[in-house]
N, C-alpha and C positions, 0 to 999 in steps of 0.2 A: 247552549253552544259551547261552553266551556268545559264540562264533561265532555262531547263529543271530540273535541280538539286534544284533549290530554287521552281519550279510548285509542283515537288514531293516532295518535305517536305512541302507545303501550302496545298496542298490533304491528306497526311497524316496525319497532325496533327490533324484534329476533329475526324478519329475515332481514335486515340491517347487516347483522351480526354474522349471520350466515350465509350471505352472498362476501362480505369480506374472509373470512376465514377459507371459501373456496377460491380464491381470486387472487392472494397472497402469494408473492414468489419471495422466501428469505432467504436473505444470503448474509454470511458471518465471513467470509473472507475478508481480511482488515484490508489489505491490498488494492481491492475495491476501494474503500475508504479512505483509501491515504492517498494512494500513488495513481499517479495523472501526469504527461508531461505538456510542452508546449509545443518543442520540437520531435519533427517524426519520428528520433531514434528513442527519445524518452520513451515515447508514447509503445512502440514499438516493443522496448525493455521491458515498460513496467505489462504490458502484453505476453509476452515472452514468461514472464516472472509468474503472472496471476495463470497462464493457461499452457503456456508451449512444453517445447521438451523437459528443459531443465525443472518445470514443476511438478513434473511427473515423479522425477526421480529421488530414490533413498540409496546415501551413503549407510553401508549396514557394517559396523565395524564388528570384529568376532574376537574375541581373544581375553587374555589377563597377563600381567606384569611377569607372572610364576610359570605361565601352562603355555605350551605352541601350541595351536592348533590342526589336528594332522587331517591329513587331504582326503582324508575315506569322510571326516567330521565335515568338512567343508562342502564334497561330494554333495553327499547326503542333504545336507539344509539346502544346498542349489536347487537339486530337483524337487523339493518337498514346496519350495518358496515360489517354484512355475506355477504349479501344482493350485499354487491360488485364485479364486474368482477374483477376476480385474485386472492379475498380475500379466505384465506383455510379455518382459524378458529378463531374465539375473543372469549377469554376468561377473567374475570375478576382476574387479579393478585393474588390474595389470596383466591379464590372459592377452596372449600374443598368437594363440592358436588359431582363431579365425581370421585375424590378419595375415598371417605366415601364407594361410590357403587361400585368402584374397589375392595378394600379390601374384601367386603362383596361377590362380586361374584367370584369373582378369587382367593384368598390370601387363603381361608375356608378350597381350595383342598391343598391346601401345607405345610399346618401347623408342618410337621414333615420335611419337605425338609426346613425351612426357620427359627426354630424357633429359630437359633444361629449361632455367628459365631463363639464360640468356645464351642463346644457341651460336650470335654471332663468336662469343667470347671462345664458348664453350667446343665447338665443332672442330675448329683447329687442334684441341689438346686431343681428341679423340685419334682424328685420322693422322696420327705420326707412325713410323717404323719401332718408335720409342713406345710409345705408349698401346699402339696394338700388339706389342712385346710383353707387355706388363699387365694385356686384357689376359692374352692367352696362357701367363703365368699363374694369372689368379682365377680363370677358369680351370687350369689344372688341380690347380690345390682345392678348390671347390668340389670338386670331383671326386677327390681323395677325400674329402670330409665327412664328418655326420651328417652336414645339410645336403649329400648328395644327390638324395630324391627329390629333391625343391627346387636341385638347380637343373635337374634333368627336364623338370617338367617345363623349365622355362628354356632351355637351349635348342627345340624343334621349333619355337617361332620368333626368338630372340637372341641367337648365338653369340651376340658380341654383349648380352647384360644389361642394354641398354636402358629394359624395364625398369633395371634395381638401382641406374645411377643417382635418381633423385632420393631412394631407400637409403643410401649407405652409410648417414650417420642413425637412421632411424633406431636402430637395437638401443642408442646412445643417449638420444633426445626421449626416445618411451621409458628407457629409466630414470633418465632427470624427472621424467614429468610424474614419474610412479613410484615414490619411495619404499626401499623393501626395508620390512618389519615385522622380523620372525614371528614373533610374542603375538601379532595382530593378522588377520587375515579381512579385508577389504572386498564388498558386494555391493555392486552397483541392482539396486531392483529397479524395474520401469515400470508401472502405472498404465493401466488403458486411458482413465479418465484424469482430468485435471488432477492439480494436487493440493487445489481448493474446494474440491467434492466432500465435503466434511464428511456424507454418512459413506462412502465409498473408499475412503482415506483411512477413515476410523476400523472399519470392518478390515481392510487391508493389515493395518498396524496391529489389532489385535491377535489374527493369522501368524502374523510372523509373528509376535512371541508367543504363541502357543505351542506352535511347530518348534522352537527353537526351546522350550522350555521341555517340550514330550524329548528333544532328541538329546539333550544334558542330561536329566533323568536315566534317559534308557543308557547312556555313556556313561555315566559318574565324572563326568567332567567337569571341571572347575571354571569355565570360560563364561565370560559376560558378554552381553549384544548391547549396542549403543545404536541409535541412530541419528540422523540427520539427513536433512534436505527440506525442500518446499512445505513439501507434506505435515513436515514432525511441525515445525510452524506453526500449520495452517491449523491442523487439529485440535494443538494446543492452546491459540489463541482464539479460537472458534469453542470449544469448550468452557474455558474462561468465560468468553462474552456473556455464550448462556445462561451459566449461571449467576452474574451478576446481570444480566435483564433480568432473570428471575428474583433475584436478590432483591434489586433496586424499585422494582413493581410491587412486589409485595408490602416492600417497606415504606413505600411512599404511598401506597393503598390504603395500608393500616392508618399511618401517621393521617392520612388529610380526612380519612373517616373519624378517627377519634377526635381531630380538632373541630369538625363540621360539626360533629353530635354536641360538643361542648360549647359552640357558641352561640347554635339555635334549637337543639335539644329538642328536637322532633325528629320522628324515624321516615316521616311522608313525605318531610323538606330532604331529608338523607336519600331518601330514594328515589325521588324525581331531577337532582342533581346529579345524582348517581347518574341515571337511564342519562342526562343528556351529556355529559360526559361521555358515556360509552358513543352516544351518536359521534361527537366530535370529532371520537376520537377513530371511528372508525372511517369516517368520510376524510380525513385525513393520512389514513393508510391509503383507500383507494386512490386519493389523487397521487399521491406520489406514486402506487403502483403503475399507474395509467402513463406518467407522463415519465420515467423511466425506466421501465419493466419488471423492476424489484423492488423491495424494500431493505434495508440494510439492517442490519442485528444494532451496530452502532445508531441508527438515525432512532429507534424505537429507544434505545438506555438515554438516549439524550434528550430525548423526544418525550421520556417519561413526564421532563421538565413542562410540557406542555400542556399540564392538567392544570397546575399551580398557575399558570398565568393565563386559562380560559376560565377558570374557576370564578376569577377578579369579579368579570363581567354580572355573575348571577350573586357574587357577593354582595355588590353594590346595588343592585338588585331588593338584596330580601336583607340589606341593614336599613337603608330607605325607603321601603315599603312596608316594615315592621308596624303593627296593627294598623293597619289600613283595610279598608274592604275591597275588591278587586278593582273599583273604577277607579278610587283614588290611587291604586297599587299603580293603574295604567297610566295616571296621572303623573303620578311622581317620578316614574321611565320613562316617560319622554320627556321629563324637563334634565335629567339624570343624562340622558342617553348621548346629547351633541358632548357631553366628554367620555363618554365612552367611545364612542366614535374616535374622537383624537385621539386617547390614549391608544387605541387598536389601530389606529394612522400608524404613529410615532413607531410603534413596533412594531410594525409590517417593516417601518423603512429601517429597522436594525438588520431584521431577519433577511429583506433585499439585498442590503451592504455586505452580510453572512453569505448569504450564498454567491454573490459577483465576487470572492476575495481572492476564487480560485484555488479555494481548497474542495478537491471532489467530494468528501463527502459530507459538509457544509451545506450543500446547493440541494444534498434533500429534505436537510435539517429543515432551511427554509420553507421548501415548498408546503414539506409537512407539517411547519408551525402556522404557518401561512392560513393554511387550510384551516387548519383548527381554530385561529383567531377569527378567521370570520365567519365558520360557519357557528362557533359559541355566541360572537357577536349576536348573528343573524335570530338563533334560538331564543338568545334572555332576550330581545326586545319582542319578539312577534308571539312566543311560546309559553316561556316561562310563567307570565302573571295568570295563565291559563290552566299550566299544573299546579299551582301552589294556590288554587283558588278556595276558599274555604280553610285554606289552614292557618291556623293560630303561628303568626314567625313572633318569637320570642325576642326581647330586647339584648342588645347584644352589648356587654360593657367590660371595655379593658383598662382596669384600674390606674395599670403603668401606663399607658398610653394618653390618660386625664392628667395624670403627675405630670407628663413631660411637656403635654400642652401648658400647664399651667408655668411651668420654669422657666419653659422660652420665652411666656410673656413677661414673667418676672423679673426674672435676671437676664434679658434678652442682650441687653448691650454687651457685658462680660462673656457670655457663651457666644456671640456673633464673635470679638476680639480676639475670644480662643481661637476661634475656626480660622478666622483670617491669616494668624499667626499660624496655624500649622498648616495651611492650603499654601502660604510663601515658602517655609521651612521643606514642604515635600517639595516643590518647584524648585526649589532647590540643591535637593537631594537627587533629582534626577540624571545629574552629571552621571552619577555612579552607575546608574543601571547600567546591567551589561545583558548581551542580548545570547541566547543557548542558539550555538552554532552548529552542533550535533546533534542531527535528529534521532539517534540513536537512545539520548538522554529522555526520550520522550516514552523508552519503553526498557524501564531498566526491569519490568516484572520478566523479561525474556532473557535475563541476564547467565539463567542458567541454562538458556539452551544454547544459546550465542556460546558459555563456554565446551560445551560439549559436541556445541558446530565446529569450534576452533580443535580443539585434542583430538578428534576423530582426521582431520583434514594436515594436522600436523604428520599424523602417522603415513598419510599414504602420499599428498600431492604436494608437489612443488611448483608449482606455478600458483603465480596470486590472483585468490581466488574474488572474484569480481571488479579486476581490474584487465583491462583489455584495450586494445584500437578496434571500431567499429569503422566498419566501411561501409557507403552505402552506393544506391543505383538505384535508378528507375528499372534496370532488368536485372536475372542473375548474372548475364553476360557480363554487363559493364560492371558489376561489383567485381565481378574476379577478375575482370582488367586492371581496376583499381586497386587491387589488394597486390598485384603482382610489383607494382611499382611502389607501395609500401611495404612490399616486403625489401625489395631494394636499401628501401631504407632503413628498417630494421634490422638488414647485414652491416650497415655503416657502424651502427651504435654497440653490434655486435663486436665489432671491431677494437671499437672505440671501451670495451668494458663499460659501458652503460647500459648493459640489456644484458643478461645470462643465456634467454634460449627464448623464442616462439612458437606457437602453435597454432599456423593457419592450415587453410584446406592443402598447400603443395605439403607433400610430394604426391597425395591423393586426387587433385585435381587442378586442371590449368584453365583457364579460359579457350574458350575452342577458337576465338584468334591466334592464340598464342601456339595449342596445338598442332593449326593448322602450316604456321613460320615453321615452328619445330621439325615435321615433317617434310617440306620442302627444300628449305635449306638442306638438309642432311641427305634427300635424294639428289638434290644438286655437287653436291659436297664428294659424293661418292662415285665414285670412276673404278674402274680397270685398274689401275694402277695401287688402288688400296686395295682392291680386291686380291690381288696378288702378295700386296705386304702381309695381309691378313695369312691368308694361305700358306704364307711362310713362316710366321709366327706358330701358327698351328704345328706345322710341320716340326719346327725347331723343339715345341716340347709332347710331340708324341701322339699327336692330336688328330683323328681323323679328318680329313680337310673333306672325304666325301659327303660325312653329316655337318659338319661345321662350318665349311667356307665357303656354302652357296652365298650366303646373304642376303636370301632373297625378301627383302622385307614389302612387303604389297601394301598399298592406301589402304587403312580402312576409316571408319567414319569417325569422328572423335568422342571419347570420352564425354558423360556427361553424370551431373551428379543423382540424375532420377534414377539408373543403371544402378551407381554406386550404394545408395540408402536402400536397392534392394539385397543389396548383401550385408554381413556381418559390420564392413566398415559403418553403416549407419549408425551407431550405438557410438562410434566418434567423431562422426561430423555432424549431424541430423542438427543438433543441439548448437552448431554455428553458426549457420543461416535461419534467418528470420525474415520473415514474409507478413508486413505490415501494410495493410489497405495497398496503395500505386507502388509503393518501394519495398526493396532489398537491403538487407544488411548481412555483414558477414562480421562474426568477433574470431577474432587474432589473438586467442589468448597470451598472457607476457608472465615469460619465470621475474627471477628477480630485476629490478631496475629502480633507474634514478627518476621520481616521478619527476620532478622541474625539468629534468632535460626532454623527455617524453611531452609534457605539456607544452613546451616551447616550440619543439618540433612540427607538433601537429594542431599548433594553435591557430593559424592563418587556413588550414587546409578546408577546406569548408567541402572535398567528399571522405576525409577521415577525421577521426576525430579520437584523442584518447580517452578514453573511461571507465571512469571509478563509479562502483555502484554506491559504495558511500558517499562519494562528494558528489552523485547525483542525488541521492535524497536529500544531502546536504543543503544544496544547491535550490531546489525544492523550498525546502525550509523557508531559506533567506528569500526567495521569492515571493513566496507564501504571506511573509511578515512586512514585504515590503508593501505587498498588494492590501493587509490587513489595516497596515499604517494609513496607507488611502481610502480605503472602505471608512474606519472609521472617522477618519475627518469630512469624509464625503457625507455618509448619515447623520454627522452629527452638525452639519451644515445645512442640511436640510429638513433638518427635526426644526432646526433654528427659524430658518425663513418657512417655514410651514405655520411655527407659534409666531411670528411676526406680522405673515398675513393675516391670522387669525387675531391676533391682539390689537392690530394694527398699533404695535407701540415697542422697537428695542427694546428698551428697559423691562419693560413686562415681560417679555420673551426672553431674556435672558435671564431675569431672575426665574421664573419655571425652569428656565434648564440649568439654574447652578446648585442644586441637591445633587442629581447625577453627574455631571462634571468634577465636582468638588469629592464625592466619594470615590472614586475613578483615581482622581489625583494622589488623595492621602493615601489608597492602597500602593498605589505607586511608590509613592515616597515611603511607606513602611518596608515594601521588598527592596529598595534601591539601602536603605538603612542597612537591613537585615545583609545584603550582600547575595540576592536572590537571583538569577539567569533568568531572564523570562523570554517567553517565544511567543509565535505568531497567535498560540493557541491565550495566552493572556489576553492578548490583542482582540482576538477574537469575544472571550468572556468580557471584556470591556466597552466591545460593542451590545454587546447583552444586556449589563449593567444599565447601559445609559436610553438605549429601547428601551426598557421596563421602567426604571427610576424615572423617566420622566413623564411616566402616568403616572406617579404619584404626586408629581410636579403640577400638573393639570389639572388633576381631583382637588388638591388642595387650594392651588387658585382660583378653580373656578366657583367652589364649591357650591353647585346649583341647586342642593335642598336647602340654602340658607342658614345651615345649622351648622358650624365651622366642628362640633365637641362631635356628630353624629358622621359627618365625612368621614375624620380621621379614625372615627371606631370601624367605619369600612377599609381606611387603608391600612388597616392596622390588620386586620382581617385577612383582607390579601396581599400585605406583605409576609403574614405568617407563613399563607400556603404555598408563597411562592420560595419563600427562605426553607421550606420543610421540604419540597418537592427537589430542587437544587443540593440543598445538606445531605439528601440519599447517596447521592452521588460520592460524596467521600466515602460511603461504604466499599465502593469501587477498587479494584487491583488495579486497572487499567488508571494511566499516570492522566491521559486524556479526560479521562471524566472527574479524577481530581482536580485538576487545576482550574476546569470547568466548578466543578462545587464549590475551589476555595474562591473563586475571583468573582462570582455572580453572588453567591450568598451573604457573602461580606460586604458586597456593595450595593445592593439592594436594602441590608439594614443601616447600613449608613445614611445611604437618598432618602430612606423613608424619616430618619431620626432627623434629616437637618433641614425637611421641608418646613414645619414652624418653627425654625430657627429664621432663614432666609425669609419664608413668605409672609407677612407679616397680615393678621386680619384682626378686625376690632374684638374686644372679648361682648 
């Protein structure tokens, strides 16, 4: 029967393997991973950010310090950069050409739906003898100008301009908003697919500098391409990932093989660890692909961690069943197993506390360690004594680990004094810790794109860049109702030299309420009696009054922005409105201004709201840590009343849980010393710490083979592999899985070091 049980799990496991490997959806977009909000515009943003317009696109800057680049060069890489599989549209940054032809074809019909947005104010300044003096002065000279063909095309359905009234600072606000910079020349590229399509993004970015490399060659040009946007990001950090999963897999492969060979020195124990490892680890993908439709690049580099602490199970396993024959192997796993069971409790409820902390990509960490713990559980109890039947386990003896038993009994009172003295000393020190407020400091490996996001966006845009007012609505209607009255107030602050300049959808588009006043008002407004002022004004400068001073301006239906995104204007508005589940948002982007007065402003307003996309990761952050700070007193509270019912005794229950606590603390007190920031992601690895450490806490107390010297050569065992599995992780770029390596590795050999210090058992 035993053979037949390890034949059916050596059959089973390749299509195992092969039904996961077809069933697998990866994704490396870190954005996924990080960015989650609570409220709908978060949510909305960090939506916008991972999929909508803005992630499509690539700022492509052209140029060098010494060389212009001339417009036949620019030309040229435009059309070659269309010309790409995937690519939508390039447009040059500050091209004013297909707006000019916007306005002139479409804006002509509107001119009574658009020409204000406070018409009560506004209609009186129009219909004076004074000012329709001054229309038909500056339709003369318009006339006389270069733009004459532009204005022509709008004087057969708009004779009085009325289209271009809300236009007329426009030439003024699109230079503010588009810095000219000889030396540089600026390419907006668009993307068909997200701009976290890693293999779509990558092929894209390769294109363009090929194309852009053939067309410097065939020039002898001197000019360099930079980029930036979603994209250059996403690729970059999605690259990275890769190759530290691959990294950290490898290395933590190698390391827990070599350590495995070396402490039972059999290749049949190596390779049936092996095979149920793989199952583990594969029934652990599938669940989390099932129950959130991916798996994440992140959840698998941290998730690596999860061999190291399914391993434990079959460690403890084949260090207490070492020469036994299978019945007694069966014997000794189930007296062994009610603290494996605990210990697989205790760290479920870390991994629980992990995933509720509200950090998104945490919640699959969970699920997937989750999985793993119980289905390795499930296997060393029911399985395991069944593959390893017949085979010789070697005695397993770690020399340091007999020295340190024998010390704590020795000199137990002096080494408990010390502890005591430095576990006050860090409680101590904790005044000092100061908590990392910039989620930014969480990824200083980005630090060289961040600056060549900044120097690229220096050269061309002046407005700050992810900093905006969001408006929202349950329709698009009422969002541009709402934006029309904070634009109101954005003219105040205008005023006021608290705001430099704005950039919502007017003079592009109004609310079709508003259209509609617009319109009305202005045929009410209009009599006989203007019509004639008009007609004289005309007259006074030369002006044919039989094309010009009919007037006849006819209803037609109002503007709306599905019309507008079918023209060129979409490449400037498309990227403003956002359409998230029931609601609408519209961003207002803001030139310079005084953030406090901006916040104060639209601090009460609960349908606008000002924001900074930094101080919403920010923001995030402190959320994050505060939710982290509850998690972990939550799990660590009921790690407590879990060993309390189980002990039925406090005292007992809290001494199992003060190795983990205690190590938790003095690393605390060492970064509060040291002068160290720490974030929600410390917080996080401290709930780690103390799920793990306090199965050594339980092993050691309960110790159910009766052998106190032959336990702790097991926890000794699986503290290695969980310390070696975790230490890969400093191999890591990414600052995440460092701080994860330094805060779990450190403190797991702490809990493991100061359990026979604390627990005291007879020699």
């Amino acid at each position: 029967m035993p053979k037949f049980k390890a034949l059916y799990f050596f059959l089973f496991l390749p299509f195992l393997c092969v039904f996961t490997a077809f069933n697998l959806d990866f994704k490396t977009d870190i954005s996924t991973f990080f960015m989650v909000g609570d409220k709908a515009e978060e949510q909305g943003l960090a939506n916008e950010i991972q999929s909508g317009t803005l992630s499509k696109r690539y700022i492509l800057s052209i140029g060098s310090p010494k060389t212009i680049p001339n417009k036949q060069f620019i030309d040229a890489l435009t059309h070659d950069f269309k010309r790409i599989e995937g690519v939508n549209d390039v447009w040059i940054s500050n091209e004013t050409q297909g707006i000019i032809t916007s306005v002139s074809s479409i804006y002509r019909h509107y001119g009574t739906q658009l020409y204000s947005r406070d018409p009560q104010h506004d209609l009186p300044l129009i219909f004076t003898p004074e000012n329709l003096q001054r229309r038909a002065e500056g339709l003369k000279m318009g006339l006389l100008s270069p733009q004459s063909g532009f204005i022509k095309k709008i004087l057969k359905y708009d004779p009085l301009l009325l289209s271009l009234t809300g236009f007329k600072n426009l030439s003024k606000q699109f230079n503010h908003r588009f810095k000219q910079n000889q030396h540089y020349q600026s390419l907006i590229l668009e993307t068909k697919n997200s701009g976290t399509d890693f293999n779509h993004q990558l092929s894209v970015q390769e294109h363009i500098q090929a194309i852009f490399n053939q067309h410097k060659k065939n020039n002898n040009e001197s000019l360099v391409l930079e980029m930036t946007g979603v994209p250059v990001f996403s690729v970059s950090i999605q690259k990275r990932m890769q190759n530290e999963i691959t990294l950290i897999s490898i290395l933590s492969s190698i390391a827990l093989t070599v350590l495995f060979f070396i402490l039972f020195r059999s290749f049949k124990v190596l390779f049936w660890i092996a095979s149920l490892l793989i199952a583990v680890i594969c029934c652990a993908l599938l669940m989390t692909q099932l129950i959130f439709g991916f798996v994440h690049g992140m959840t698998i580099a941290i998730g690596t961690t999860l061999v190291g602490i399914c391993i434990d199970y079959p460690i403890h396993a084949l260090v207490h069943g070492q020469a036994f024959s299978l019945k007694k192997r069966l014997s000794i796993l189930k007296k062994i197993f009610p603290s494996l069971l605990l210990g697989a409790i205790t760290t479920l409820i870390g991994y629980f506390a992990l995933g509720l902390s509200g950090y998104p990509g945490f919640q699959q960490v969970a699920v997937y360690t989750s999985t793993g713990i119980l289905v390795s559980l499930v296997l060393t109890r029911y399985l395991l004594p069944y593959l390893i039947n017949g085979i010789e386990l070697k005695s397993v003896q770690f020399k340091l680990a007999t020295l340190w038993l024998i010390a704590c009994q020795r000199w137990h009172k002096p080494l408990l004094i010390l502890l005591i003295l430095v576990s006050f000393g860090s409680l101590y020190l904790l005044d000092r810790l100061t908590w990392m407020q910039d989620l930014q400091e969480l990824t200083p490996e980005l630090n060289a794109l961040k600056a060549t996001d900044k120097k690229i966006r220096d050269r061309m845009i002046s407005i700050e860049p992810g900093r905006f007012i969001m408006v929202k609505g349950i329709s698009l209607e009422q969002v541009l109702q709402r934006s029309e009255q904070v634009y109101l107030q954005l003219d105040q602050l205008k005023q006021q030299h608290h705001l430099t300049d704005y950039f919502g959808l007017y003079p592009w588009l109004l609310s079709k309420q508003q259209q509609q006043l617009n319109s009305y008002l202005f045929h009410k407004a209009f009599t006989e009696e203007t019509l004639k002022q008009w007609q004289s004004a005309l007259k006074s400068q030369g002006l044919s009054v039989d094309r010009l001073g009919r007037l006849n301006y006819s209803q037609t239906d109002s503007l709306s922005l599905d019309h507008l995104l079918k023209t060129p204007l979409k490449r400037l508005l498309k990227h403003q409105i956002i359409q998230h589940k029931q609601q609408f948002f519209l961003m207002i982007w803001l030139g310079e201004h005084n953030t406090t007065v901006l916040e104060k402003l639209f601090l009460s307003n609960d349908e606008a709201h000002y924001f900074s996309q930094r101080d919403m990761l920010n923001n995030m952050a402190i959320k994050y840590q505060q939710r982290a700070q509850l998690m972990l007193l939550a799990g660590l509270s009921i790690i407590a009343l879990l060993l309390i019912f189980r002990y039925k005794s406090l005292k007992k229950a809290l001494i199992t849980l003060a190795p983990a606590c205690l190590s938790a603390l003095i690393i605390l007190g060492l970064w509060a010393l040291q002068g160290v920031s720490i974030s929600f992601l410390h917080l996080v690895g401290f709930l780690l710490v103390i799920a793990i450490c306090v199965d050594y806490g339980i092993f050691f107390q309960e110790n159910r083979g009766k052998n106190i010297h032959l336990t702790y050569q097991a926890m000794t065992a699986s503290m290695l592999t969980s310390a070696l599995t975790f230490g890969c992780l400093i191999m890591a770029e990414t600052t995440t899985l460092k701080i994860l390596a330094q805060v779990v590795t450190s403190g797991i050999i702490l809990g493991f070091l100061f359990c026979p210090l604390i627990i005291r058992h007879k020699t």
